[in-house]
N, C-alpha and C positions, 0 to 999 in steps of 0.2 A: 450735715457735712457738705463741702461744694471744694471741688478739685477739674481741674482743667479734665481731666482724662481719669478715669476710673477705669481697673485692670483687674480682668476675673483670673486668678490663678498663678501661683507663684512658681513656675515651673519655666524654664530658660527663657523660651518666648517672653511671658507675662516680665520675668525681671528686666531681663536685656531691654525692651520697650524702656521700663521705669529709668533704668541707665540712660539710655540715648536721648529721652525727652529731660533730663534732668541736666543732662548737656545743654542742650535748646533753651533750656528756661522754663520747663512747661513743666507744669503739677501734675503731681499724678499718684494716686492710694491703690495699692492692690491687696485683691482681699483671695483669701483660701481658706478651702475646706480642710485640709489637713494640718498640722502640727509641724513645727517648722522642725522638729527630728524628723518627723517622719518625710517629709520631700528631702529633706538633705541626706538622707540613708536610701532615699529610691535610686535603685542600681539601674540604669538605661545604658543604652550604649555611647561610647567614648570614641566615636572618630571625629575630629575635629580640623574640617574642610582648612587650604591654607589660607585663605582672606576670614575665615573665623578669629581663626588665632590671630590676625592682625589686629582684627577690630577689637579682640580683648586685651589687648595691649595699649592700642590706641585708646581704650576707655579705662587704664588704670588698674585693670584687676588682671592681669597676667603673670604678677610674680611669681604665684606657684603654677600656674601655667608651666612657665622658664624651668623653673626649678626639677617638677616630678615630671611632665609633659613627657612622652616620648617621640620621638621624630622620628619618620619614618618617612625615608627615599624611595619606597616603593612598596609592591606587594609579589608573593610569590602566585602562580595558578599551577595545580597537578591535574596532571592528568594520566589516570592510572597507574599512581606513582611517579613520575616523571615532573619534576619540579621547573617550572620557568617562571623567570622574573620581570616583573615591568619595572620598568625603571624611572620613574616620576621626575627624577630630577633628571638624567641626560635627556629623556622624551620633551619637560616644559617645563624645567628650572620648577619645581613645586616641590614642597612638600605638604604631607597630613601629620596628626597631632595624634596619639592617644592618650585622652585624657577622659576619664570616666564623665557622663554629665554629673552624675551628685557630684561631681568636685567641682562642675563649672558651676551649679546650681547654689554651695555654699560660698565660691567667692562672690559671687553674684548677689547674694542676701546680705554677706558683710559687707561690702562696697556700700548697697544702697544703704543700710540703716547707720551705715560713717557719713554718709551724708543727709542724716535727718531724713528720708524716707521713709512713709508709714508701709508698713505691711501688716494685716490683719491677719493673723491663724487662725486657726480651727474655729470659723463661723460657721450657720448652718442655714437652711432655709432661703439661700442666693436667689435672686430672681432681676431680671432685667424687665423694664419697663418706658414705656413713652419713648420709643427707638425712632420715629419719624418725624419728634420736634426737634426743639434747639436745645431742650434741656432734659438728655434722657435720665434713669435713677438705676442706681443699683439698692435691693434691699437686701438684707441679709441679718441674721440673730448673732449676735453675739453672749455665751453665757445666758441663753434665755432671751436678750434684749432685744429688742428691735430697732435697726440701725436705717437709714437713707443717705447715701452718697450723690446728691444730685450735681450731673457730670456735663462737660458740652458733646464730649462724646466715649465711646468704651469699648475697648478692646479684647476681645472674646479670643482668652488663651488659655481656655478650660481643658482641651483636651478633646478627644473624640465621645468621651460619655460625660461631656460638661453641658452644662444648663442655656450656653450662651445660642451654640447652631439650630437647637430645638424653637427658639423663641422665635426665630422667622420662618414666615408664613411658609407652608411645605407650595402653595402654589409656587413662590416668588425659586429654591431652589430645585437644580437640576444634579443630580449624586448620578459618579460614575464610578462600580468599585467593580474588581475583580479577586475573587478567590483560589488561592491555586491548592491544586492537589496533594499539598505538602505541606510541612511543619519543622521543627526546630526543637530538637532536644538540647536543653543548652545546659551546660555548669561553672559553676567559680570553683578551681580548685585550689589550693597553696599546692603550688609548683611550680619552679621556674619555666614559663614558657618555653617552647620546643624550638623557636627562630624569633629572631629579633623582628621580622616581619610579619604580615598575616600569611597565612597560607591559606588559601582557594583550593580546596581539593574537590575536583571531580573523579568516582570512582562507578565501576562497574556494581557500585554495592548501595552506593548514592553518596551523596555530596557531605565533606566536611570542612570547616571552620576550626584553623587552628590561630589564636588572639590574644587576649590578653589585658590585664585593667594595671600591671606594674611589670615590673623585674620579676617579683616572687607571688604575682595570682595569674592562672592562664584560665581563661575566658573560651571555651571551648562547645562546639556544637555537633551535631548529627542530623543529617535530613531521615526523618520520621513520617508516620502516616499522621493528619493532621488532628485525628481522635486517639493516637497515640494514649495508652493508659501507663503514666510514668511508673506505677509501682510493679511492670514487668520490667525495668530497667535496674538491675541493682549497680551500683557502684563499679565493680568490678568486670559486670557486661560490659558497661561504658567505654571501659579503661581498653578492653579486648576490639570493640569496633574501631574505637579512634583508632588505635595502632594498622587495622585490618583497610581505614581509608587513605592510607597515606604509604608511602614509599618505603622499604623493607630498612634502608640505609636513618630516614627521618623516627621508623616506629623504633628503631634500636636509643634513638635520644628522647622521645617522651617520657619524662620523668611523672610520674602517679602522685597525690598526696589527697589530704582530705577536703573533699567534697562537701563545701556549706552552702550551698544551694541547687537548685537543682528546680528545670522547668520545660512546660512544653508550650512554643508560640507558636502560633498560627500566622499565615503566611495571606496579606492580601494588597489590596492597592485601593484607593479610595481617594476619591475628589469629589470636592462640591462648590459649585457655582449661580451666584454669584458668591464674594467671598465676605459683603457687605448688604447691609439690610438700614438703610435712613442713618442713623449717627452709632450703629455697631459694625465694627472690623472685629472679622474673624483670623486667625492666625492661629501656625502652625496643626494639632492633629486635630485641632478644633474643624479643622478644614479641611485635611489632606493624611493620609497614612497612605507610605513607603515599604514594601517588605525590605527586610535589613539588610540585605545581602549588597546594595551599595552603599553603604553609610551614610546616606542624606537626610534622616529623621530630624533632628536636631538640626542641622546647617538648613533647612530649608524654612523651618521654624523661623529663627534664626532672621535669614534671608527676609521673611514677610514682614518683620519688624523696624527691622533697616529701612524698608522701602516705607512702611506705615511712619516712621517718626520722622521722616521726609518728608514725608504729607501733611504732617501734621505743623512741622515747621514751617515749612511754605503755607501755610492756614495761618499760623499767628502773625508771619511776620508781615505779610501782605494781603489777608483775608481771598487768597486765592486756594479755587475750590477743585484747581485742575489734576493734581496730584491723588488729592482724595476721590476724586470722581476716577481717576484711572487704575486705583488701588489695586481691584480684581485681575485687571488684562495684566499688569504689571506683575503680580504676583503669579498669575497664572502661565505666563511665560516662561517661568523659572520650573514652577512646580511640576507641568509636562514634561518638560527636557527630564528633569527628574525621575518623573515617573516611567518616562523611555530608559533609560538608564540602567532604573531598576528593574526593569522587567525583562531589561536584558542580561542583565546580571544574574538572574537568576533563573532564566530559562535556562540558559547557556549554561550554567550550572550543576543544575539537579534533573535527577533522574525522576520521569515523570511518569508514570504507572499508563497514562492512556496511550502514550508515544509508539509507534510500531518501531520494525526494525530501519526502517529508513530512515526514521526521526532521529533516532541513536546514533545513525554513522555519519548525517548532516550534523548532528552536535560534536561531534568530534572532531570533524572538519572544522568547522568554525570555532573549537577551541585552539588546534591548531592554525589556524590562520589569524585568529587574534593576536595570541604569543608568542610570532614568527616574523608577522609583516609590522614595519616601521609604522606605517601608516596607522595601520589596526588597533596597534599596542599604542598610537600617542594617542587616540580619540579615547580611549580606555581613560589615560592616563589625564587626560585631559579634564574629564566630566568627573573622574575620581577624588583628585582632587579641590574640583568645584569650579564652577563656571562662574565668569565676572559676575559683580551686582552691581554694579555702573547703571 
């Protein structure tokens, strides 16, 4: 088989790619490990930056975007009960989306295969090769068979335990991750969420996450010890801390219902540079993990794709290699401010077991003075929303 662009991984990055080069003009097959239920029923999260949602508009597939999409002018922050609002749209005209990724992730498959795009499911045995010619290959089994996609170049949007990052030389990359002292009890419950908005709660008890994936599933967390053993958490605990992290007037409106999932994540940060290895680009968690606490997982994804089928345009239409050669600095740009972001988001946040007592009352300060001053609150508002991709 021979296709301009070969795509590991059918998850936002890998398809979004397939979309925008199929704009361009340019070929392109992606292949996955998984069953196309099963990535379309993979729950991630659902904030959806405001130039996201443009660009899936712009590319055709945002009708139920429009439709189920919730908008959201802002976000609430507590602090020890005490509820304050950013305000997105009077801080910088913006809004955010909630819209689950598995629901960006099925418009995304139906779009591409209405437009005659190949996508391969549940292959096995993926392997990437000859990444420093002009005609690198993807291999892979299908049903037993043995398959070769020989590509001019390939996009590595496996994921953080996908096959693609490993295949370049550990001399050639430099990994920069951080682990923090915390985790993430999370649940889907059927019930209507508690505010139309997210609420940010910081408490003297630790940090919660009050969300949402509709009208009638709220999407809810607890900051936990990172080896946290969820089967000390019965349902009912749950039900009893969330009300206990949040404001006496907001635990009186948390409405309880049943609990069909239930999980504990681990909280970290991670980059790796370069982001490109001879005619493989890496993208999205192939490259880069965000803790969740600012919703940039997916929009940053996203983001490297955009700027990769950029490059890749500027390659067909004028065999200019400038775009592709700046891939990394270009993506990496983005993905720092992110990762600042994030880490501010979530320091500021959550209650951190090492922190003395002075760390405590500087956090407090600084959540008051984020949620206070104009200033504070627009740069919030500002990176929350999403920063240009120009």
């Amino acid at each position: 088989m021979r296709t301009q662009v070969g795509i590991v991984g059918a998850g936002p990055a890998g398809l979004m790619l397939s979309l925008l080069l199929h704009r361009a003009g340019i070929s392109s097959v992606i292949i996955e490990n998984r069953s196309r239920a099963y990535v379309e029923a993979r729950v991630r999260a659902g904030v959806l930056e405001h130039w996201t949602t443009e660009l899936m508009n712009e590319l055709g597939v945002g009708d139920r975007l429009r439709k189920e999409g919730l908008v959201h002018e802002g976000i609430d922050i507590g602090i020890n009960g005490e509820r304050r609002r950013i305000d997105f749209k009077a801080l910088v005209n913006k809004t955010i989306t909630i819209y689950g990724q598995q629901e960006v992730v099925k418009d995304l498959i139906a779009a591409r295969l209405a437009q005659g795009g190949e996508i391969v499911f549940e292959v096995t045995d993926t392997a990437v090769d000859r990444l420093d010619g002009e005609r690198p290959v993807i291999r892979y089994k299908k049903n037993g068979e043995p398959f070769e996609i020989e590509c001019d170049f390939i996009a590595g949007c496996d994921g953080f335990h996908g096959i693609c990052r490993p295949t370049i030389p550990a001399s050639v990359l430099n990994e920069f991750d951080r682990i923090y002292p915390y985790g993430w009890l999370g649940i889907l419950s059927e019930s209507q969420p508690v505010s139309h908005e997210l609420i940010y709660s910081h408490t003297d008890r630790g940090f919660a996450l009050f969300t949402m994936r509709s009208n009638s599933v709220s999407r809810l967390y607890l900051q936990v010890d990172p080896d946290e053993d969820i089967n000390k958490w019965p349902d009912e605990e749950i039900w009893k801390e969330l009300k206990r992290r949040i404001g006496p007037e907001t635990a009186a409106k948390l409405q309880t219902g049943r609990v069909f999932e239930k999980g504990i994540t681990a909280m970290r940060s991670f980059v790796v540079e370069p982001m490109q290895f001879g005619r493989l680009f890496l993208a999205g968690d192939a490259a880069h993990i965000v803790p969740p606490t600012g919703a940039k997982g997916m929009n940053l994804a996203i983001a490297d794709v955009l700027f990769l089928s950029r490059a890749l345009d500027a390659f067909y239409k004028n065999k200019s290699t400038a775009q592709l050669d700046g891939y990394t600095a270009k993506c990496l740009n983005r993905i720092w401010k992110a990762q600042r972001f994030s880490y501010f988001m979530t320091t500021m946040l959550h209650l951190n077991p090492n922190d003395s007592e002075f760390d405590h009352k500087r956090q407090i300060a600084e959540l008051d003075y984020v949620t206070s001053s104009k200033a504070a609150s627009t740069a919030l508002a500002e990176n929350y929303v999403g920063l240009p991709v120009d």
